[in-house]
C-alpha positions as CSV (number, residue, x, y, z in Angstrom):
1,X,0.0,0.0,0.0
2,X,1.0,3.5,-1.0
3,X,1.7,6.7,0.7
4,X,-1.7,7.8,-1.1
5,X,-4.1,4.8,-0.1
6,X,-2.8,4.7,3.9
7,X,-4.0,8.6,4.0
8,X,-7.4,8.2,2.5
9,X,-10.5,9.4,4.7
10,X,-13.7,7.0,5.0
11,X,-15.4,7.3,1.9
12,X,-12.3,8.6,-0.4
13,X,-11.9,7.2,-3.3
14,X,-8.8,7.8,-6.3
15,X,-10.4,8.8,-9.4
16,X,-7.0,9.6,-11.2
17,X,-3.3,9.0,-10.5
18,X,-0.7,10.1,-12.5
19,X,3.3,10.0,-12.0
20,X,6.2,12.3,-13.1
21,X,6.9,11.7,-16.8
22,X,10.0,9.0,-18.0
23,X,11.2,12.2,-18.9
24,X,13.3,13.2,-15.6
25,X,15.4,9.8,-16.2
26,X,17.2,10.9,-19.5
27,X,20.0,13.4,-17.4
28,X,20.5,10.5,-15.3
29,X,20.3,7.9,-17.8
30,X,22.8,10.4,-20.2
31,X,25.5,11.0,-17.4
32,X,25.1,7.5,-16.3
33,X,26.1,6.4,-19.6
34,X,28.8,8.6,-19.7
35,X,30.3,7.5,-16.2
36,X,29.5,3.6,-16.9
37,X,31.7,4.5,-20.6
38,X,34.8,5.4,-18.9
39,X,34.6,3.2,-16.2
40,X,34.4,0.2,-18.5
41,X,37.3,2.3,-20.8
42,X,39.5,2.0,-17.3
43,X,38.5,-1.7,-16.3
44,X,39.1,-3.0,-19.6
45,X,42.4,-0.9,-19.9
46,X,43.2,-1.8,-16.6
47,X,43.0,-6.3,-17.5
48,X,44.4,-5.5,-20.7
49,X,47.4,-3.6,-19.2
50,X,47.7,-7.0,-16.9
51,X,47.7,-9.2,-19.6
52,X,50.7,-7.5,-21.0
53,X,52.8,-8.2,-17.7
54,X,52.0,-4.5,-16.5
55,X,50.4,-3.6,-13.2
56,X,48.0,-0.5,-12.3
57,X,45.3,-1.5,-10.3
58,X,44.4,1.7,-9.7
59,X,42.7,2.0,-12.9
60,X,41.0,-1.0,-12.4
61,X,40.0,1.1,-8.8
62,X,39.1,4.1,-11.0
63,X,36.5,2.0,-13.5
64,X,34.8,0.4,-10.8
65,X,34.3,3.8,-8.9
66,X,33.0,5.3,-12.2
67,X,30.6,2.5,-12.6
68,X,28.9,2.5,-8.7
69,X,28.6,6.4,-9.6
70,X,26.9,5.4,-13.1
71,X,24.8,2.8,-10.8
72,X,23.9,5.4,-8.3
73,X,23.3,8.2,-10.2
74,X,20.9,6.0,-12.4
75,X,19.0,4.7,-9.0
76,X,18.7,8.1,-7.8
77,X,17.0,9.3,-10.8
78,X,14.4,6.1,-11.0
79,X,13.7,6.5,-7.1
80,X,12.4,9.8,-7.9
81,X,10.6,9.5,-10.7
82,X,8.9,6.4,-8.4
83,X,8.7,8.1,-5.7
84,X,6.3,10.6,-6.5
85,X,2.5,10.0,-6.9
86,X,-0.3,12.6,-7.9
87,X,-4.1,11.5,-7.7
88,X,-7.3,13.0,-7.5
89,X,-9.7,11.9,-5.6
90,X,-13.5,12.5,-5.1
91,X,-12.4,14.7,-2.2
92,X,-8.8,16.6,-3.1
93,X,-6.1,16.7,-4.7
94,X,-3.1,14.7,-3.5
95,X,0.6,15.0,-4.4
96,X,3.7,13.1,-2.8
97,X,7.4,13.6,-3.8
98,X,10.8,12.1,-1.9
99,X,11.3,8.8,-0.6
100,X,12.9,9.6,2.4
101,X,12.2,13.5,2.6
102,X,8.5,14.0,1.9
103,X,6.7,16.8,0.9
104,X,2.6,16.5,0.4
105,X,0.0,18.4,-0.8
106,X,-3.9,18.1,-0.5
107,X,-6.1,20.6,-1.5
108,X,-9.9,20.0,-1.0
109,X,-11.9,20.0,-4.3
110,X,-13.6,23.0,-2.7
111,X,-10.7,24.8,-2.0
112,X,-8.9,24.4,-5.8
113,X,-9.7,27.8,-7.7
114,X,-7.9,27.4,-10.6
115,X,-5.5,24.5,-12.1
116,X,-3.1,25.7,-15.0
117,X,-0.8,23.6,-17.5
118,X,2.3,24.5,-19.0
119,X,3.8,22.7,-21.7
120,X,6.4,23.4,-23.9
121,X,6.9,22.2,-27.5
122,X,8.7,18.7,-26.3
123,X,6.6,18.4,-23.8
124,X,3.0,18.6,-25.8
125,X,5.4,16.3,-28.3
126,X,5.8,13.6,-25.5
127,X,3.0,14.3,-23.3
128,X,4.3,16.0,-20.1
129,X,4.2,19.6,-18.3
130,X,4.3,21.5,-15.4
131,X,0.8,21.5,-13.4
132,X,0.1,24.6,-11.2
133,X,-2.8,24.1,-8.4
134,X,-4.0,27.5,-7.3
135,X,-6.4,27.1,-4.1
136,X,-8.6,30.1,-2.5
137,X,-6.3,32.4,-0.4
138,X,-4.0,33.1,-3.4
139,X,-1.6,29.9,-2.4
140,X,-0.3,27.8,-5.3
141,X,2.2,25.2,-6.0
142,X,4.0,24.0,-9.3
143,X,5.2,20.8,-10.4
144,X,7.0,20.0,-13.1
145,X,7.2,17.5,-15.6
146,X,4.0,15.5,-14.5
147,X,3.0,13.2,-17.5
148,X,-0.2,13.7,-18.8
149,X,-0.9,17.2,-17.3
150,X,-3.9,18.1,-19.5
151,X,-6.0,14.5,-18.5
152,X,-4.4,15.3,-14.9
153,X,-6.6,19.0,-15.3
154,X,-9.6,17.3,-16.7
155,X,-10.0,14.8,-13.8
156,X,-9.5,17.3,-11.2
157,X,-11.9,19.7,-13.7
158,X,-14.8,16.6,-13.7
159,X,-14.7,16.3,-10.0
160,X,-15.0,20.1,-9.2
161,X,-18.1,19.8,-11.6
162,X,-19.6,16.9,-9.6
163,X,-18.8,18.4,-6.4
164,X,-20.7,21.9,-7.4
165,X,-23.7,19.6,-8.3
166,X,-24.0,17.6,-4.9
């Protein structure tokens, strides 16, 4: 069970859950690439300096360093792409990001005045954006690079509908 479902109220229900788009793994996924390429460069530089009858195992150190940092850096960027949920609800909006740090948001239906999408050309291209939640009192937050921001609008749009109508 999820951070969402273990803080639903009696009677709450998830209407719509979105995550962040596979777009925040291609900086990891680009530098991990990069560090996992020279790592292997040293390893294999490093048996194939052996095999010659010379010695450095330092760059045999060196590769294997550069390829946990490829490993980590990679991990990191997957835990947070997993690690943050967004749903609506029949009751409020709910968003969770961090693993170990959290940070949440709910905002009551009744309390969302206005829900804006930004997306630039990529993103409309590949289907993510930035999603701003405005609630009464003038408070607001952003975030960025949720996939599927318009549907993500639309859900939270249909359920302000049905609330007004109750």
């Amino acid at each position: 069970m999820g951070y969402i479902e273990s803080n639903l109220v009696p009677g709450e229900a998830v209407l719509y859950r979105t995550r962040l788009h596979w777009i925040v793994l291609i900086w990891p996924l680009l530098a991990g690439l990069l560090l996992a390429g020279m790592g292997l460069a040293f390893v294999v530089g490093g048996f194939e300096t052996s095999a010659k009858g010379g010695w450095y195992p330092g760059m045999n150190i060196v590769g294997l360093v550069l390829l946990v940092g490829a490993a980590v850096l990679v991990g990191v960027g997957v835990i947070r792409k997993n690690s943050t949920e967004v749903v609506v609800s029949n009751k409020r909006v709910l968003i969770k990001t961090g693993l170990i740090a959290r940070k949440s948001i709910e905002v009551l239906l009744s309390k969302v005045e206005s829900i804006g999408v930004d997306e630039s050309v990529l993103g409309r291209m590949l289907g993510y954006g930035s999603v701003t939640i405005r609630g009464t009192g003038g408070t607001f937050e952003t975030f960025s690079r949720i996939a599927h921001p318009n549907e993500f609008r639309k859900q939270v749009q249909q359920q302000i509908g049905t609330d007004e109508t109750r």
